[in-house]
C-alpha positions in Angstrom: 31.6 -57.2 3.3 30.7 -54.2 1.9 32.7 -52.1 0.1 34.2 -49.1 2.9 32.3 -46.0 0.3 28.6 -48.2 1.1 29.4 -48.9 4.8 29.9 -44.8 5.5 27.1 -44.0 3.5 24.6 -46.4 5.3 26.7 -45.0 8.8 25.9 -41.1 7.7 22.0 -42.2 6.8 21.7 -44.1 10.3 22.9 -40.9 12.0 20.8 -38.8 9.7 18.1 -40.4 11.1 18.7 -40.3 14.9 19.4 -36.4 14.6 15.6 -35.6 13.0 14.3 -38.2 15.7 15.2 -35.9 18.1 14.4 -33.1 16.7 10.9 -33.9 15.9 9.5 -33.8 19.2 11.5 -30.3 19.9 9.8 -29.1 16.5 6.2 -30.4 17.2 6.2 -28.4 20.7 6.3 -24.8 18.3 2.7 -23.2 18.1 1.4 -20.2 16.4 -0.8 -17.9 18.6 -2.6 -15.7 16.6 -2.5 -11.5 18.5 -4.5 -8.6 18.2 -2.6 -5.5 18.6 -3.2 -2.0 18.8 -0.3 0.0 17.2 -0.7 4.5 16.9 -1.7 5.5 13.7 -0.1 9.2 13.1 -2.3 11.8 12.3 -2.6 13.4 8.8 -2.4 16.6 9.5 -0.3 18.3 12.2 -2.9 20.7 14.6 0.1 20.9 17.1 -0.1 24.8 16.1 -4.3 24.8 15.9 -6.6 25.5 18.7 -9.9 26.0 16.9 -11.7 24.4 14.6 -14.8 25.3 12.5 -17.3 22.6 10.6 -19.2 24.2 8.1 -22.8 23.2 6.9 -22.3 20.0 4.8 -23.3 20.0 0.6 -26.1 16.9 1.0 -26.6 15.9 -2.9 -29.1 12.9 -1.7 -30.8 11.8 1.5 -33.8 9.6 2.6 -36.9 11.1 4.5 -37.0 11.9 8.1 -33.5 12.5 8.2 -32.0 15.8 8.3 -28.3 14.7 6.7 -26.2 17.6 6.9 -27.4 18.6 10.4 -27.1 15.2 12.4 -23.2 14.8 10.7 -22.4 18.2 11.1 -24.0 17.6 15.2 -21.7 14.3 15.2 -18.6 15.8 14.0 -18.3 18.9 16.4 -19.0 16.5 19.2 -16.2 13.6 18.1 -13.5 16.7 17.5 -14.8 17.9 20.8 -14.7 14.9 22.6 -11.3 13.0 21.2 -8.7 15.6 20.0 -7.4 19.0 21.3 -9.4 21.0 18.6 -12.3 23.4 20.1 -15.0 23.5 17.6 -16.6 27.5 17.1 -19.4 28.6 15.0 -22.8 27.2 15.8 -25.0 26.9 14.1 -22.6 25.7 11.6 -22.3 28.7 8.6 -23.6 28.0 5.4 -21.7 27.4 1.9 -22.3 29.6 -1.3 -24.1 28.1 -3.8 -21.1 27.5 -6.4 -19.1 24.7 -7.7 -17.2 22.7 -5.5 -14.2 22.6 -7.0 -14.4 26.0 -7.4 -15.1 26.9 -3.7 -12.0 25.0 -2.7 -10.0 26.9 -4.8 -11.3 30.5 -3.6 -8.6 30.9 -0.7 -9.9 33.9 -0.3 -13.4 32.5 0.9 -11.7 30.7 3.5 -9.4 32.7 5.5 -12.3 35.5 5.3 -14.7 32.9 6.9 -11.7 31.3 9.6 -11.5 34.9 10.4 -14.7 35.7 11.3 -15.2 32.9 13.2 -11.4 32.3 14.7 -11.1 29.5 12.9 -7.4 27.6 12.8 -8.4 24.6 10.8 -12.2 24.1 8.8 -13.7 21.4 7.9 -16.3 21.5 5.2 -17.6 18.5 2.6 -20.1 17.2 1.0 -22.4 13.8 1.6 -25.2 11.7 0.6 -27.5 9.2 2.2 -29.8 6.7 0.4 -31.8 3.2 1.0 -32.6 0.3 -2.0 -35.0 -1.9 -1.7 -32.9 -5.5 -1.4 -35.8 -8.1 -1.2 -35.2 -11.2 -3.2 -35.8 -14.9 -3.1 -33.7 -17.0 -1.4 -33.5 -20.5 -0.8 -34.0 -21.9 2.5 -34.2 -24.8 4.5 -37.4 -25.9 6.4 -38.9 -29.2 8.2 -42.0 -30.4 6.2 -45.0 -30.1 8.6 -45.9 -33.2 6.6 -43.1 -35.7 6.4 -41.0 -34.2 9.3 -38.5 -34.5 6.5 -35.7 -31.2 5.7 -36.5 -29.5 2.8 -35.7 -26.7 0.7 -38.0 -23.8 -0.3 -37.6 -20.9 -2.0 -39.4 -17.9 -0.2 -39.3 -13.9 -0.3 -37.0 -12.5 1.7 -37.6 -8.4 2.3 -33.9 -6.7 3.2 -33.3 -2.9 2.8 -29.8 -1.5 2.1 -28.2 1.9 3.5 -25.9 4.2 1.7 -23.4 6.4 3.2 -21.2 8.8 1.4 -19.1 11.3 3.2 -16.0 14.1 1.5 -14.4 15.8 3.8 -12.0 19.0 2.8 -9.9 20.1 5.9 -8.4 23.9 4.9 -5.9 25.6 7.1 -7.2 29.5 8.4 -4.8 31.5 8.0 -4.2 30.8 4.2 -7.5 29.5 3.5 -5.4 26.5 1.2 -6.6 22.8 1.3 -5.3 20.7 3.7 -5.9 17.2 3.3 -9.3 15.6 1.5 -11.0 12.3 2.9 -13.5 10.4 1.1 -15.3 7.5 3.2 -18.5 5.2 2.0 -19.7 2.8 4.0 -23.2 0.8 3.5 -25.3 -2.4 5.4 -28.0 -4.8 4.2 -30.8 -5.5 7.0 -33.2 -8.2 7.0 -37.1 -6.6 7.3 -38.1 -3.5 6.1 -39.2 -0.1 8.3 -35.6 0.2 10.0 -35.1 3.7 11.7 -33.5 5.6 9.0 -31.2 8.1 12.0 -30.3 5.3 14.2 -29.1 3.9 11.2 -27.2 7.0 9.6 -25.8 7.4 13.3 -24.3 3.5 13.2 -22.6 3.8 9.9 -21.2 7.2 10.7 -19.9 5.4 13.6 -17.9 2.8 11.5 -16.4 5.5 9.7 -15.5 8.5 12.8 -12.1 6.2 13.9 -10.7 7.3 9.9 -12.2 10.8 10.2 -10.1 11.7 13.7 -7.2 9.9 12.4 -6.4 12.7 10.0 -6.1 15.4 12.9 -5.3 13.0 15.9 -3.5 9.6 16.7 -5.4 7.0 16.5 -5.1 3.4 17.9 -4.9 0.9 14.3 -5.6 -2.9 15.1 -3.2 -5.3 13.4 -2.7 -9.0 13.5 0.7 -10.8 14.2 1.8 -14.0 14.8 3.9 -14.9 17.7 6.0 -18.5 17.7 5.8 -20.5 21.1 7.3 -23.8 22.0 
């Protein structure tokens, strides 16, 4: 007979065993369900106070041809403040920017509040942009049936694709003091298969990708997350 130290310790393993044979099948039954949620993103800037705002004519360093930059984003800013926040844009057309450097204009207060006062102005917005396109063709390798053999093969063939470049600062100054608010800086770009692509439809889709971040700094806006949620 064993001695009584060997028989206890086979006794504890025995039981040992029948408790995570149980629990197994309890444990199994847990999943993980992956969630989408959308949680408020507070604003930047508090415009609780502001009623109007006022988008100046945008600084365009670059654009492509048959595109009138600074117009079409100045067009699609006044609507998406219009349309999704309590801000009433004035001034249009949009007033123009002296000729000085930027720095230097968003340090002349003075500028500001004289221009928010003409135009009763609570907040501006002003900035500067660029838009550009690169020639992307290369070759790539792809896979083909032979017309010959019926057989898969792999080729190497030219492949034309066309890249789009936009680059948008925005400077959001307060009125009544003409002082600098808050600054945003957003770039976004695509690569397109083919060549010839409408250069506005385009500019209009990647200023889309980036408008959600541009109202976030004066209104709430709705931030997707991902969570995990346990489950048996």
């Amino acid at each position: 007979m064993p001695p009584e130290p060997a028989r206890y310790g086979r006794r504890r393993l025995a039981a040992a065993a029948i408790l995570l044979a149980c629990a197994s099948p309890a444990l199994a039954k847990i999943n993980e369900i992956r969630v989408t949620l959308a949680v408020p993103m507070k604003e930047r800037i508090d415009v609780s106070a502001m009623r109007t705002v006022l988008v100046t004519q945008l600084i365009v360093t670059q654009e492509t041809r048959e595109v009138d930059l600074g117009r079409e984003l100045v067009v699609s800013l006044r609507r998406d403040l219009h349309n999704h926040t309590s801000l009433q844009p004035v001034g249009d057309p949009a007033p123009a920017l002296p000729e000085q450097p930027l720095q230097d204009l968003l340090a002349n207060t003075g500028f500001w509040r004289r221009l928010a006062d003409k135009y009763g102005a609570d907040l501006i917005v002003a900035g500067e942009t660029s838009y550009r396109t690169a020639d992307r063709s290369g070759f790539q390798e792809v896979d083909a049936i032979s017309p010959v053999t019926g057989q898969r093969i792999r080729r190497t063939v030219m492949v034309q694709r066309e890249a789009f470049f936009l680059d948008l600062r925005l400077f959001f100054l307060r009125g009544s003091t003409g002082e600098l608010l808050y600054e945003d800086h957003h770039n976004t770009e695509t690569t397109r298969d083919g060549m010839g692509y409408d250069r506005l439809a385009t500019l209009i889709d990647l200023y889309e990708q980036m408008s959600t971040d541009i109202l976030a700094v004066v209104s709430p806006q709705p931030q997707t997350v991902q969570r995990t949620i346990f489950s048996e």
